[in-house]
N, C-alpha and C positions, 0 to 999 in steps of 0.2 A: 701518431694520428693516421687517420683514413682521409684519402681528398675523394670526394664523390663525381666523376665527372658526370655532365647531363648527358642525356638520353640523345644519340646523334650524334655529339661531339666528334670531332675530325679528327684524324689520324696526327696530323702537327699538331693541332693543340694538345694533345696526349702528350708529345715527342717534348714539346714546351714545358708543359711543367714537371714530366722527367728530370726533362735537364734542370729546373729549376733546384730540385729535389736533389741531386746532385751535385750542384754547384754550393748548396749552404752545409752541403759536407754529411747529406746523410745516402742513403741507400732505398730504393724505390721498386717495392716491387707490384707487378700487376696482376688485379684478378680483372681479366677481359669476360662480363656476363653477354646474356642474347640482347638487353638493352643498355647495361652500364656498363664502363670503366671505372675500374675503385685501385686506387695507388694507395699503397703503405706506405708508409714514411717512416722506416726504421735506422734508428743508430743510438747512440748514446742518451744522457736525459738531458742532456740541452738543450734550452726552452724553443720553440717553433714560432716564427712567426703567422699565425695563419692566417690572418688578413692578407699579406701579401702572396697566398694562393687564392684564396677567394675572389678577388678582385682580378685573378687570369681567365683569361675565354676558355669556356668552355666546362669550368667547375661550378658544379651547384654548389658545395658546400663541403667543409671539414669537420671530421669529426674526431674527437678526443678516444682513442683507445687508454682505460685508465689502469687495465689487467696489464700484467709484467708478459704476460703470454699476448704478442701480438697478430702476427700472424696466420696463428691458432685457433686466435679468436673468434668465435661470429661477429662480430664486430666487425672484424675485415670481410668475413665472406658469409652471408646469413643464409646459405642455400649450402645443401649437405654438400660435400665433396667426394667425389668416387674415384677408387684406382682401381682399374681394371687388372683382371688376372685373369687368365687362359680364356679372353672374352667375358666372364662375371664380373662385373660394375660393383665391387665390394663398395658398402653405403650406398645403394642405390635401392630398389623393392624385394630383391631379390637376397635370401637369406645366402651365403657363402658358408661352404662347412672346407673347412681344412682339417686332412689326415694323416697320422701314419706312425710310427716307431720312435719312442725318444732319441734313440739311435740305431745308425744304419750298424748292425751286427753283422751279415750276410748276405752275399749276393740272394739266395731260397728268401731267404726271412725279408726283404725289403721287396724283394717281386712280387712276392705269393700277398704282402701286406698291400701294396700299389693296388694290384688287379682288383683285391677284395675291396675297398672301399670308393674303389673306382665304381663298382659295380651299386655297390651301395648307396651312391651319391657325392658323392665328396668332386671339389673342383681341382684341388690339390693337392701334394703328398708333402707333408711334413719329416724330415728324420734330421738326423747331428751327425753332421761328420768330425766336427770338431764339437767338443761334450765339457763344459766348466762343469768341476765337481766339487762339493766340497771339501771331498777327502784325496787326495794326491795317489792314491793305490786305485782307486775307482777306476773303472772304464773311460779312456780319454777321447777314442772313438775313434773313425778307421782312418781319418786323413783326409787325402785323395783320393783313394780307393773307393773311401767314402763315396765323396762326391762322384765319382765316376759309373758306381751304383745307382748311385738317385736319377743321373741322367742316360744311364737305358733304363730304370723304370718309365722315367719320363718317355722315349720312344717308342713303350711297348702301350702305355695305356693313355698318351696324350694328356697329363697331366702335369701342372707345372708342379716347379720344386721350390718350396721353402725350408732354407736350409739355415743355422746358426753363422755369424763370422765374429769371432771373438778380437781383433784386434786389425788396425788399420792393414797392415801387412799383407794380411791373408783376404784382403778382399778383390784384387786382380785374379786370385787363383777362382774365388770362390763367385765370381763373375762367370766363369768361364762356363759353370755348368749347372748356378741356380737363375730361378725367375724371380723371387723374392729371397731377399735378403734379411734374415731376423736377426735383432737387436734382444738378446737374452736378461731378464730381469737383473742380473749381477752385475750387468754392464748398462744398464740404462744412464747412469749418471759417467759412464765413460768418455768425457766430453770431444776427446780427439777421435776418438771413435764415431760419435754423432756429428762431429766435421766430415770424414770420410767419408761418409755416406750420405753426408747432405753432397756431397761434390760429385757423386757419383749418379748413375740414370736409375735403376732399378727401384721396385720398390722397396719400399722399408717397413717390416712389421715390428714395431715397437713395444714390448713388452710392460709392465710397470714393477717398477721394483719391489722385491718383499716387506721395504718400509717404509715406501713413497708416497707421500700426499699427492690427491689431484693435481694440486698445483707446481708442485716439482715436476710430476709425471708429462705435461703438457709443456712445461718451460725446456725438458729433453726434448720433445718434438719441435719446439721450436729454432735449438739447434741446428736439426736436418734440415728444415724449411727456411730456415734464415739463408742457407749456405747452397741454396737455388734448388732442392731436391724437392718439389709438393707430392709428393705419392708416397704419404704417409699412413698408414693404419696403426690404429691405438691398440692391443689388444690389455684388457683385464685378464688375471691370473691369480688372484685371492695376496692377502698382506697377510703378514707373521701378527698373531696376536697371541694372549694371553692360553688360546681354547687347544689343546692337544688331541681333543677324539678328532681332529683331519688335519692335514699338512700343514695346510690353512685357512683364514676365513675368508669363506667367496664375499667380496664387497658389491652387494649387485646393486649396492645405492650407485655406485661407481658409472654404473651404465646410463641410466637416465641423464646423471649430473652430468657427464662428459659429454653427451649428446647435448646438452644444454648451452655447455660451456663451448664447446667446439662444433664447426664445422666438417671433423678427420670423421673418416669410419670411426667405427669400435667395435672389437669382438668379443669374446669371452672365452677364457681357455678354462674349462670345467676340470680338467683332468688335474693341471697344477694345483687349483685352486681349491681342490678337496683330498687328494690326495690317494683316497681310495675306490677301485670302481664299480664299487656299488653305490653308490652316490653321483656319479658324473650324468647319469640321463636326467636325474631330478634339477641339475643344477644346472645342464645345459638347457632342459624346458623353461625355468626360471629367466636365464639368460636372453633368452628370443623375446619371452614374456615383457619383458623388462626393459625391451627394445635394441638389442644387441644385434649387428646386421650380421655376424657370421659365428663363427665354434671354431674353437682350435680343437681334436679332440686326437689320442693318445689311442692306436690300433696295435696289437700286436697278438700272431696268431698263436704263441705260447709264451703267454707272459707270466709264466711260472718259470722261464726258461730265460728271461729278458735280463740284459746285461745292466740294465738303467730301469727304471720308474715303471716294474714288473706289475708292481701295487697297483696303479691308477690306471692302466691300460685295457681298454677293453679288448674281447676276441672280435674279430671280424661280423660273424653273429647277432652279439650284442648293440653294436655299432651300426648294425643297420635297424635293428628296432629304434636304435636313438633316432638316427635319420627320420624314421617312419613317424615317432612320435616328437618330432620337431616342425613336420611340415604340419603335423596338425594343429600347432598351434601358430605356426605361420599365416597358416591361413583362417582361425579365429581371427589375429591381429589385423588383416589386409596386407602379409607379405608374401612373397612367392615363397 
């Protein structure tokens, strides 16, 4: 459940039913607004007393969260949520485009990709240093080296890095030299993995899996955010369906519903979700349309050359016309 506290309420009486909230054995977290305090009340399904909140100074009222996803929920927090990236307020008016390489190949091939959609618009570089494939001879991806790549593009064109971390393990390294942290659709239900990251400061761009329901997909988030991390982004990325002419089907019911359902950002990554790119500007316009606050979107300057996802990649070129014709529909909708 939500405890509502009123408008004013004082700093002890918050601290009070905190500790009450702890004391009957559950875990209490706050969303501090410009007029309320709203405490969750998360732990197991043992039943709440909530009259004995109700009747403490300072609570207007509780209320029943009845979704399995709480924290998640608008219910707990009914005003969109923003995590900030290189200064862009992703879920906030402003559309967030993230770019760059499925994987870093090359020191030439990740600079020459950085500068070009830096130039283009983009607020940050996307690449894999570490690469889940599904075939064990594929490109696995450069490591560190990797990562040590992504972070001088980062010093040459001030853009932050989102980078993949595939296992608890390698998330001290991969601290060391991303800004956000992505959570890849293969690992979404990796649930020691969505510990670590909830434990951890950065943000978390959370994918949805190739067979996930909305509601798995937000109960992983809920993970991250349970285990004190809120700077969550949802991104969509299309679900395995029966349909073969594209990788997959873009679900763009996905976007509204989730905005509905949630509080988190929510992006749209066009490039996975259709799988070839002659298709990703129409499906990234949809996505904006549709009300998605940012684009994952796949650059690379010969992806006829590309070690990974050559198919879905736009040229540099390309990728700025999508820019171009995404702000236009930005701003039909009311967004930057």
């Amino acid at each position: 459940m939500i405890i509502v506290m009123r408008a004013g309420s004082k700093r002890d009486q918050i601290e009070d039913v905190v500790a009450r909230v702890e004391e009957a054995g559950f875990t209490a977290h706050l969303s501090e607004g410009a007029e309320r305090t709203i405490i969750g009340v998360i732990g197991d399904d043992r039943p709440i007393e909530r009259q004995a909140f109700e009747v403490m100074e300072g609570v207007e009222k509780t209320v029943p969260i009845l979704k399995p996803f709480k924290l998640a929920s608008r219910d707990f927090n009914t005003a969109n949520s923003t995590v900030s990236i290189n200064g862009v307020e992703v879920g906030g008016n402003k559309i967030a485009i993230i770019a760059g390489p499925c994987s870093v190949e090359s020191r030439e091939q990740l600079l020459e990709t950085a500068h070009a959609v830096k130039e283009a618009g983009a607020i940050a570089l996307r690449g894999g240093a570490f690469k889940p494939r599904s075939s064990p001879y594929s490109f696995q991806g450069m490591g560190e080296e990797g990562l040590k790549i992504l972070a001088e593009a980062r010093e040459q064109t001030d853009l932050a890095v989102v980078t993949e971390v595939m296992t608890p393990e390698h998330i001290p390294l991969v601290n060391e030299y991303a800004d956000v942290l992505q959570i890849g659709a293969r690992n979404m239900q990796n649930y020691e993995l969505l510990k670590a990251v909830g434990r951890n400061g950065p943000p978390v761009l959370l994918k949805r899996g190739l067979m996930a329901t909305m509601e798995e997909f937000l109960m992983s988030a809920e993970y991250i955010l349970s285990h004190g991390n809120r700077k969550v982004i949802l991104c969509e990325r299309g679900i395995r369906t029966f349909e073969t002419y594209t990788r997959n089907t873009t679900d763009i019911n996905a976007v509204p519903v989730l905005k509905s359902l949630t509080h988190l950002p929510v992006i749209l990554d066009p490039s996975h979700a259709v799988g070839k790119w002659e298709f990703v500007t129409a499906i990234a316009r949809a996505g904006i349309a549709a009300g998605a606050d940012g684009l994952m979107v796949e650059v690379h300057p010969e992806p006829e050359k590309a070690l990974s996802d050559g198919g879905q990649s736009l040229k540099p070129q390309k990728f700025a016309d999508l820019v171009n014709q995404v702000r236009t529909i930005a701003t039909a909708i009311g967004r930057d």
